[in-house]
Every structure is written in C-alpha cells, then in structure tokens.
N, C-alpha and C positions, 0 to 999 in steps of 0.2 A: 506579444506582450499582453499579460492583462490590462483589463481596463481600466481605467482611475479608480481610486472608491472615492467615496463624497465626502469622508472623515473617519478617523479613526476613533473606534466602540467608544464611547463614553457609558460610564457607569448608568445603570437605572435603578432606582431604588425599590426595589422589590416589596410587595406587600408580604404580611405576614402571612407563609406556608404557601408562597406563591413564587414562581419558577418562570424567569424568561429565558429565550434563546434570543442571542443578536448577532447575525450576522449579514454578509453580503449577496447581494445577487449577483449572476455572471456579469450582468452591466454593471455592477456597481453600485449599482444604488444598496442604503441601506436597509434593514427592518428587522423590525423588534416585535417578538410573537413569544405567546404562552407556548407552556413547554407541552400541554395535552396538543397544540395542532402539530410538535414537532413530525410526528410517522409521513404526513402528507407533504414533510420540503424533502427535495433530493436537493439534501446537503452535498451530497460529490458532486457538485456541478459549483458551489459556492467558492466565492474570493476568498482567502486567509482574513479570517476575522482579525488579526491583528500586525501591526510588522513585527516583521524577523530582524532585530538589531545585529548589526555585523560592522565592530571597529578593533580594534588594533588591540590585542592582549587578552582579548575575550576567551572563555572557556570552550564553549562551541564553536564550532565550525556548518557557519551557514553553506547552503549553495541550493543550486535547481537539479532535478532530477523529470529527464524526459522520459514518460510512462510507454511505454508498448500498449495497454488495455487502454487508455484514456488518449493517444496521441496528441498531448499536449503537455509542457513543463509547469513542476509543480517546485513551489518551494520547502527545502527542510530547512530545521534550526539547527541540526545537530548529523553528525555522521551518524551517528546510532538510528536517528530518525527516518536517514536516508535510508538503509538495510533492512529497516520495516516495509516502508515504501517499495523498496525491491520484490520483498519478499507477496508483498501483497500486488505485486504487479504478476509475480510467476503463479501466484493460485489463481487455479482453472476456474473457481467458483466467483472470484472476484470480478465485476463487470464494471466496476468505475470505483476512484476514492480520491478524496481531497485531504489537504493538510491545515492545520488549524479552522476546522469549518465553522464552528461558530463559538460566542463567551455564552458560558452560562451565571447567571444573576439571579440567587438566590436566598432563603433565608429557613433557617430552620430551628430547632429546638437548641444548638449552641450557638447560632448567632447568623447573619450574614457570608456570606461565601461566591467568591466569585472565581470560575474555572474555564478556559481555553484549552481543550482535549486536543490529543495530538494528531491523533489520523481517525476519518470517517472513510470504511468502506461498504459498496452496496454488491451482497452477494445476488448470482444467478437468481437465484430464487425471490428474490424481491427484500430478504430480511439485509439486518444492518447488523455489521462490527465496529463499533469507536475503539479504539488505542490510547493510552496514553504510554509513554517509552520513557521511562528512568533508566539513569544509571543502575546496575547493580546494587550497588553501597548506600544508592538512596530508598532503595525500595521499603527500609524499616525505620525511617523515619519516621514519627508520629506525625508529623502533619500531611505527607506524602500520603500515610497509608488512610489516614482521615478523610484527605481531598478522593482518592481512589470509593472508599466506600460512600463520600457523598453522590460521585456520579454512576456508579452502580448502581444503586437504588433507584436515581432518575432515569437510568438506561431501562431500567425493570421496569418502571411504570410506564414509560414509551413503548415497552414491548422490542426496546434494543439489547446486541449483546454486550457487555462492555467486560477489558479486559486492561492489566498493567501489564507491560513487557519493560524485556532487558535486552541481555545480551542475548539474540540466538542461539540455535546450537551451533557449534561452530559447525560439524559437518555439512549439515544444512545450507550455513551459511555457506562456506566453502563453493559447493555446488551450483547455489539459484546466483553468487557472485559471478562463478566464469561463466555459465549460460547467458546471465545476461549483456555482455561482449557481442552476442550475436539476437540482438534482440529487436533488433532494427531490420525495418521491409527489405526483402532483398535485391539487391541488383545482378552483381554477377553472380551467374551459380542458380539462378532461379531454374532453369530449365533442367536441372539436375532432380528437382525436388519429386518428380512422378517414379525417377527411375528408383530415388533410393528409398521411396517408398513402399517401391514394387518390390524390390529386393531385400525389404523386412519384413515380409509380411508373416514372415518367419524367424525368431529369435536369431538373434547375430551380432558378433561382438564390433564396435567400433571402427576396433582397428582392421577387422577384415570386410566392412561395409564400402568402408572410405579406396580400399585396394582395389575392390574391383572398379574404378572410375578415373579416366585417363589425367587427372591431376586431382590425386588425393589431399591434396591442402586446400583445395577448392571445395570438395566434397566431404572434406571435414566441418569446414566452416555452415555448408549448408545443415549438416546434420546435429551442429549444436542449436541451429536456429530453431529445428525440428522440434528437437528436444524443449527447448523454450516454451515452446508454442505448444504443447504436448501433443504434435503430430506424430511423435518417435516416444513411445513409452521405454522407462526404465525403473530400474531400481533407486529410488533418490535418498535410500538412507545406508547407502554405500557411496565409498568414494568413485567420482569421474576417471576411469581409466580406459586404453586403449580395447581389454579384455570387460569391458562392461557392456551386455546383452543390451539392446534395443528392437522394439517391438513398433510396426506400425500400429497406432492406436486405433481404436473404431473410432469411424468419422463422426456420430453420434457426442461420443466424449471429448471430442477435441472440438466443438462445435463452437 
C-alpha cells in the first residue's frame, strides 16, 4: 500500500505569472515548488496528488493497475486511464510513470487556473511525457482544449513533452491488451525462455515456434511474455496471430 499523505492539496494562491507544482513525496509528505525547479523532481516516483472518488453511480470506473516497468500498483480514475497506463507500460522507452503526479497552481493573462494531469512518464533517455486522457467527445470542448494549451505551454517552458489523448487505436490497443495477460515474472515456463529464443533467431511464425516445444500452451504463454517484454520482436501494427513472424530482438534493445 502507499503511504498516508499528510493532507489532501489545498489551493495556493499563486502570484501573478507565477506557477506552482504541489505534490507528494513517496513517503508522503507534502511540497509545494515553483514550476522553473519542476525538471529536477522525478515525478514518477510521487503519490497521486489528489484522491480518485469512487461511489455508486459514478461516471468512471476507478481501480489499480500493477505495472511490469515500475513493479508496484498504480491508481487510475477511469478505464480509458487505465489503457494509457498499459500502453505506457509496453513502451520500451518508458522507464517509470505515475498517475495524477502533481496540481498545478497557476495564473495568467485570463485569469487563475488550476490542473491535476493525468499520467507523468520518464523515458530511457531522461526526457519527460505528461498525458492528460479525455474522452473522445470531450476533446472540443472549449475549456478542455484551454486547460490542454495552458499546460502545454508550462510543459514547453519545463522543457517537457505534453500531450491530450483519447481513445487508442484500437488495433494497438487490441495487441499491448492481450500481451499484457502475460506480463507478469514468470514461473512456470521460465526455463523454456533460452530455448525459444534460440529458436528465433530467425523469423518464425508463432504458431510454429510454440510446436516445436513438448507442451505448446506452455510455450505459448512464455512467448507472449517475450513479446511483452520485447525479448521476441514483431510486427505490432498488424493483428496477433498464430501465422505472426517473431524475431529474437538484439539484447541491446530489449535492454
């Protein structure tokens, strides 16, 4: 479980053309910082700046989602939240990311404004991706797309990337959804994992990866974890079939 936090964000009153971040430490405790020192917190380590309300008749559907890159559960507000979280769990470039990581407290030329972004990721490379996830139908809403260009611009001046999402693509989705069924360390099947690597090191379809291995439901399951994990390169903007080539990846890129 996470750790207490000490209180839930209370409002600060922002100076004119002055920008705070508030949020959590892993322990809990709170703090409140200008948004120029934001590049030096590793927000993907932070508590959810705010709670996720979840009662009876609600729009959203809260819950937790345990990461494979971060090995520990995270909470989302929303399904759709979740399928980001997924998806930024299966990119390779991705090395940590938190959900609601901090509020921003700010004020500008139409007035005060205050925003809780929805997912903070830290790629390989050291740089940053924030999310916010609307529904589709929301995306042209004038305040929606207001709140979107005020935190773009603070992403720019941080030197972060910031983006609005929706719905995925579905095939996409499709895909990083069943791989991740098998995205958890494995148990049974582990000692399969040298041989069916050996035995890709040459394009080969699925379904005749998994045949040669004396309990091919076994060695199915190991070879979606592959894939997950991108130990087993393939085609990902094609659909998951039996006749879908995989490739052992160089160990450099699966690294």
């Amino acid at each position: 479980m996470s750790p207490p936090r000490t209180r839930t964000l209370r409002p600060v009153r922002a100076a004119r053309d002055r920008t705070f971040l508030q949020y959590y430490e892993p322990c809990g405790t709170e703090r409140i910082i200008p948004a120029s020192l934001a590049a030096a917190v590793a927000f993907e380590n932070a508590l959810p700046a705010r709670e996720i309300p979840s009662h009876a008749g609600q729009h959203h559907t809260p819950g937790h989602y345990w990461s494979a890159t971060t090995d520990r559960m995270i909470d989302y507000e929303s399904y759709l939240e979740s399928k980001w979280m997924k998806l930024l769990d299966f990119d390779p470039e991705v090395v940590s990311f938190s959900a609601q990581p901090f509020t921003i407290d700010s004020h500008d030329s139409d007035g005060a404004w205050r925003h809780t972004p929805d997912l903070f990721a830290r790629r390989r490379d050291g740089s940053v991706l924030l999310l916010d996830v609307k529904e589709d139908g929301r995306m042209t809403v004038p305040a929606v797309i207001c709140q979107a260009r005020r935190t773009a611009e603070l992403c720019q001046r941080i030197g972060w990337d910031y983006t609005m999402v929706g719905e995925p693509d579905a095939l996409r989705w499709a895909n990083v959804s069943w791989l991740a069924g098998y995205r958890r360390p494995l148990l049974a099947g582990k000692a399969l994992v040298d041989r069916l690597l050996m035995l890709a090191q040459r394009s080969v379809p699925i379904g005749d990866l998994v045949s040669f291995q004396p309990v091919p439901e076994l060695a199915r399951s190991v070879t979606y974890h592959l894939m997950w994990h991108h130990q087993l390169a393939f085609d990902e903007t094609r659909p998951l079939r039996d006749h879908t080539h995989v490739r052992a990846a160089d160990p450099r890129s699966a690294a």
